[in-house]
N, C-alpha and C positions, 0 to 999 in steps of 0.2 A: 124485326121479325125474321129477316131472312138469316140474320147472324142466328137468332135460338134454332131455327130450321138446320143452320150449317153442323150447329154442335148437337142438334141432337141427330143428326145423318149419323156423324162420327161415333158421339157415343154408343147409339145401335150397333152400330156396323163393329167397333171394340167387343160388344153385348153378345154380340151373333157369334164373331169367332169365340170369344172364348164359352158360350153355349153350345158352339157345336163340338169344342174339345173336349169342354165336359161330357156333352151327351154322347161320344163316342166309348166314353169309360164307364164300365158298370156301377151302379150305384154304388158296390161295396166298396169295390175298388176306389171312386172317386173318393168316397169318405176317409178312405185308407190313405191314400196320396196326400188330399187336402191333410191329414192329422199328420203326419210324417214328416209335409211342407214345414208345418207350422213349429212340430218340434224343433226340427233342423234349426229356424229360423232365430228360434227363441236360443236354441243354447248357442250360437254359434256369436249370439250379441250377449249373453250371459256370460259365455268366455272373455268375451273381448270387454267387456263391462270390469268384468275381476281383474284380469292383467293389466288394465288402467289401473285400477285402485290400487291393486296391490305396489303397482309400479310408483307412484306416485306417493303411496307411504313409505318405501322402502329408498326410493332415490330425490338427491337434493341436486337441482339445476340453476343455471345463471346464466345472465346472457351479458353480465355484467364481468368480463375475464379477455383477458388479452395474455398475448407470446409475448416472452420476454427474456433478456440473454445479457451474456456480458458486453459493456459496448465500453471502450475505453477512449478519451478522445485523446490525441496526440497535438500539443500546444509547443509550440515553442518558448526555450529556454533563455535563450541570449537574446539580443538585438542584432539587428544586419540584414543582409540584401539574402535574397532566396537565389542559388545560383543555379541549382539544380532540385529538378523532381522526378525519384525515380518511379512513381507509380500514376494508377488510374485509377476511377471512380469503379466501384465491384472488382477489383482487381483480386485476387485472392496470393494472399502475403504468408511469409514464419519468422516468427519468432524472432526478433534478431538481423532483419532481413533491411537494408536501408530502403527512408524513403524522401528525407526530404536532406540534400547539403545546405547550409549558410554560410557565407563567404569569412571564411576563415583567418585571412593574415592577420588581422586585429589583435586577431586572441593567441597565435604563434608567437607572432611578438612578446606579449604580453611572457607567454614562457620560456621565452630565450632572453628576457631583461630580468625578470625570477632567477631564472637560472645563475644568472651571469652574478646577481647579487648575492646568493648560496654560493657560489662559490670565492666571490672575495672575502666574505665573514669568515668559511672553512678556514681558507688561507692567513685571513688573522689570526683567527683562532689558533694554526700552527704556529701562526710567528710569536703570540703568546704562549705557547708550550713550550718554543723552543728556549725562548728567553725565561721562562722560568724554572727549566732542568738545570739552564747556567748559573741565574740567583742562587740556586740550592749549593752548586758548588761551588759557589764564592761565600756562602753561608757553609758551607764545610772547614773552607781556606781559613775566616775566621774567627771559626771556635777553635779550629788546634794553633793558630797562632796565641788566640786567647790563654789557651791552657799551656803555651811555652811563657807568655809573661806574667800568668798567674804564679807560675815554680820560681821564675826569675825575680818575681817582688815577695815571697816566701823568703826568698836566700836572702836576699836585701834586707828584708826585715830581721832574720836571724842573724845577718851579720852586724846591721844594727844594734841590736841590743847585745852581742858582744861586747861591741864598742861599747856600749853606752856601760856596761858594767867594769872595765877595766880603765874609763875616763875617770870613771867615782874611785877608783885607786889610785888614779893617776900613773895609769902604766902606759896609755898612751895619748898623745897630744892632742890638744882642740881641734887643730888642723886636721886632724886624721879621722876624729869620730865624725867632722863636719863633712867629708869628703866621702864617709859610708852614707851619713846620713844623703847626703844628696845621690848618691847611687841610686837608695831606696826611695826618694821621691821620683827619679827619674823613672825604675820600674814601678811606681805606682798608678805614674800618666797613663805610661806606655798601656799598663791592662786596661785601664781606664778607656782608654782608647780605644782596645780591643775588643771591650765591651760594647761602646756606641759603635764599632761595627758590625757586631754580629746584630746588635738591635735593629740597627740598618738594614741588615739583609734579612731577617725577619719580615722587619715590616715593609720590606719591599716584594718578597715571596707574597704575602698575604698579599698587597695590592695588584699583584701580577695575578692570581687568585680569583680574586673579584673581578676582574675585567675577565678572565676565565668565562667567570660565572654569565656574568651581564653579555659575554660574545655567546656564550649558548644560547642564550634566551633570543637574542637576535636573529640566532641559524633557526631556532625553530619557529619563529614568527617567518625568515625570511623561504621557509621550506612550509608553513601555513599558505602565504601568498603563492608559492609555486603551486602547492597543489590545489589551489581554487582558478589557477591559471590555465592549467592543465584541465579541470574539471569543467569549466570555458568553453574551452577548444573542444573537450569531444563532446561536449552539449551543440556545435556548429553541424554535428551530423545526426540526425533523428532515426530510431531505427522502432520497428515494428518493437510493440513490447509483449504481445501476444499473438499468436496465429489465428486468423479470421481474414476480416474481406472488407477493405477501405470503402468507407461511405463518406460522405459528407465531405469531399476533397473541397479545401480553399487555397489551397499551396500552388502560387504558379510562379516561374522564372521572372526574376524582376523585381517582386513585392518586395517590400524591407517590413521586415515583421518586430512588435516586442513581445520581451517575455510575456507567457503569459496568454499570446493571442491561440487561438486555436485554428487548424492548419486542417486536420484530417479526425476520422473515426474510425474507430476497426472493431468490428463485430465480429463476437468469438463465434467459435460453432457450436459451443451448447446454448440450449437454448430448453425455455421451462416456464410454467403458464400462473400467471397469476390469477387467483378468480377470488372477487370480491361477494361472499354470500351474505346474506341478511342473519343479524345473529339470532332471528328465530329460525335458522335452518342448521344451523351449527350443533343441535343439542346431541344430533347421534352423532356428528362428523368427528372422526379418528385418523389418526396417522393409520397408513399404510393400507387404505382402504380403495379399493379398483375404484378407476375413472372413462367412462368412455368419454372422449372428446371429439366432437364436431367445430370444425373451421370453415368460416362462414368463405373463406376463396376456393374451395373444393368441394362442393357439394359433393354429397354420396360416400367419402372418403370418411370413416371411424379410425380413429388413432386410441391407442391403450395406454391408460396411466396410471399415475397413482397418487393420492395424498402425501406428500411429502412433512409437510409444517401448517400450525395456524400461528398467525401471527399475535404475539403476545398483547394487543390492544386493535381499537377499532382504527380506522382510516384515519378519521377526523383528530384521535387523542393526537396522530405526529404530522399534522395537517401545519402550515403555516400560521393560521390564527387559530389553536383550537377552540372550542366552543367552551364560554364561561356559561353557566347553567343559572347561578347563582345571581347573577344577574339582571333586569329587563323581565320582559314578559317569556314568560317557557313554552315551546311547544314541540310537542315528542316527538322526532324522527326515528325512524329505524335506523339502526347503527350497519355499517356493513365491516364484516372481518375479511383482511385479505389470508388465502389461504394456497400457501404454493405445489403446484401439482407438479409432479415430474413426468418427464414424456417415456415410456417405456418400448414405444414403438421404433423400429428403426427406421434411419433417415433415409426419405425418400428423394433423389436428386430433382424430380421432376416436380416432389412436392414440395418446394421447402417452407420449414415455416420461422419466417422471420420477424425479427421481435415488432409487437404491434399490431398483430394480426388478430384480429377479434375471434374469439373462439367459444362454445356455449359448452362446459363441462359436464359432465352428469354426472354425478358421485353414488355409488350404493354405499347407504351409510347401514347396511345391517352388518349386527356386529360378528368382528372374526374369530375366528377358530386358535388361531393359535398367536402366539406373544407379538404385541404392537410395540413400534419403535416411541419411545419419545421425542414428539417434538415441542416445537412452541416456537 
């Protein structure tokens, strides 16, 4: 009882002033006031009713989108001790810029025993050139000797058959024909001779030749090894391979690292939003169509964007196990397409937005005025 006594004190006493506000205003007027109230009131939620609607037809949202950028990580190539680090976790690096050394005389070595082996092969190498310009001129000496006792067993032979025709006359003695005739076997040897040496140096040019051949193939095998020797060594020193800003440092003085382990990361400076929409929200979405973006670490802050690409299949088709459909019992998910927005706003130092950052896109997908880019 006394609670309904309290509220109806209140509600009276609510009853009374707003009785005596009204009763202060003329009839006309109040009816005037109240109808003007009421208009105001109505269109003021009939606007704000429409710009929902309209807004909600006209743009596609996701709370399912995160920042994303290039991140490259930096692993080590060789094996060995880390003997130097020349940076820091957020450190900001260029291009080119060293960050990690690995103790190198292993791999020096390795190119000063390369080296040393290129150049005794070179070195044969000459000393087979030199010996084969020689062969060639002893293969010179041979053929014009050749061609002196080829003339020499010609005359022999012509003087032979002299003989031999005035023996069958008997103009001159056995003893005589018999003593041309061995003239003419002796200049027969002799070419004979002259022959199996130029053969000789022939086929000892060609074998000189071949080793030629077979010592190039060794220089370049043994200049293979030098430049994987070499390619070694300056793998012992790690250099930024893009400009950004080292994250994920494991690289410290001491470690003996192998190929292969990963050491650092360096996150470039662009950076660009991935937003996964439902592909019943895709059916207006185009290339090059405005994006307002909200980042859930900066309330209040709107950044401007824009459609950049949709991606040519859903998430799941380049997922790890994609979904066999065909199989088992079925039941229909929504698909989501990732779709990549570009940031068109510029970067703010105070703000940055670094990959990972959860962001909710809003897309106006009504259609543009003038030619869209192709993506996919």
């Amino acid at each position: 009882m006394e609670t309904s006594s309290k509220k109806g004190k209140s509600g009276a006493g609510r009853n009374s002033i707003l009785h005596r506000f009204l009763s202060a205003i003329p009839n006309t007027k109040k009816r005037i006031f109240l109808l003007f109230a009421v208009i105001l009131i109505l269109s003021a939620g009939g606007m704000q009713g429409i710009r929902f609607f309209v807004h909600r037809i006209t743009h596609e949202s996701t709370d399912d989108a995160f920042v994303t950028g290039t991140i490259v990580p930096v692993a080590a190539e060789v094996r060995g001790r880390i003997t130097r680090v020349h940076v820091e976790d957020n450190q900001q690096v260029k291009a080119g810029e060293v960050l990690v050394e690995i103790f190198p005389d292993d791999y020096s070595n390795k190119v000063q025993e390369s080296r040393n082996e290129v150049s005794r092969l070179v070195a044969e190498d000459r000393e087979l050139g030199a010996s084969t310009a020689q062969q060639k001129k002893a293969l010179e000496q041979a053929r014009a000797s050749l061609n002196a006792l080829l003339a020499e067993e010609r005359l022999a032979e012509k003087e032979l058959k002299r003989y031999e025709a005035l023996h069958a006359r008997e103009v001159v003695s056995t003893s005589a024909l018999d003593r041309v005739d061995s003239q003419w076997r002796v200049a027969f040897s002799r070419r004979r001779a002259a022959e199996a040496a130029v053969d000789e140096a022939e086929a000892a040019i060609m074998t000189l030749q071949a080793k030629s051949a077979t010592q190039s193939f060794k220089i370049e095998k043994a200049e293979s090894i030098l430049r994987t020797a070499e390619l070694e060594l300056s793998r012992t020193t790690l250099t930024a391979p893009i400009d950004g800003t080292v994250a994920m440092k494991k690289a410290d003085p001491g470690k003996y690292v192998q190929p292969g382990q990963p050491l650092l990361s360096i996150v470039g400076k662009e950076t660009w939003i991935i937003a996964n929409f439902k592909e019943t929200q895709i059916k207006k979405m185009a290339v090059n169509q405005p994006v307002d973006i909200i980042v859930d670490a900066y309330p209040g802050i709107r950044l401007k964007g824009r459609v950049d690409s949709l991606q040519s299949g859903t998430g799941a088709v380049f997922s790890l196990l994609p979904p066999e459909n065909a199989t088992g019992n079925f039941v229909k998910v929504v698909q989501r397409v990732p779709v990549k927005i570009t940031i068109e706003s510029p970067g703010d130092p105070a703000h940055p937005l670094w990959p990972g950052l959860s962001v909710v896109p809003v897309v106006d997908v009504r259609p543009l005025a003038g030619p869209r880019r192709e993506g996919g």
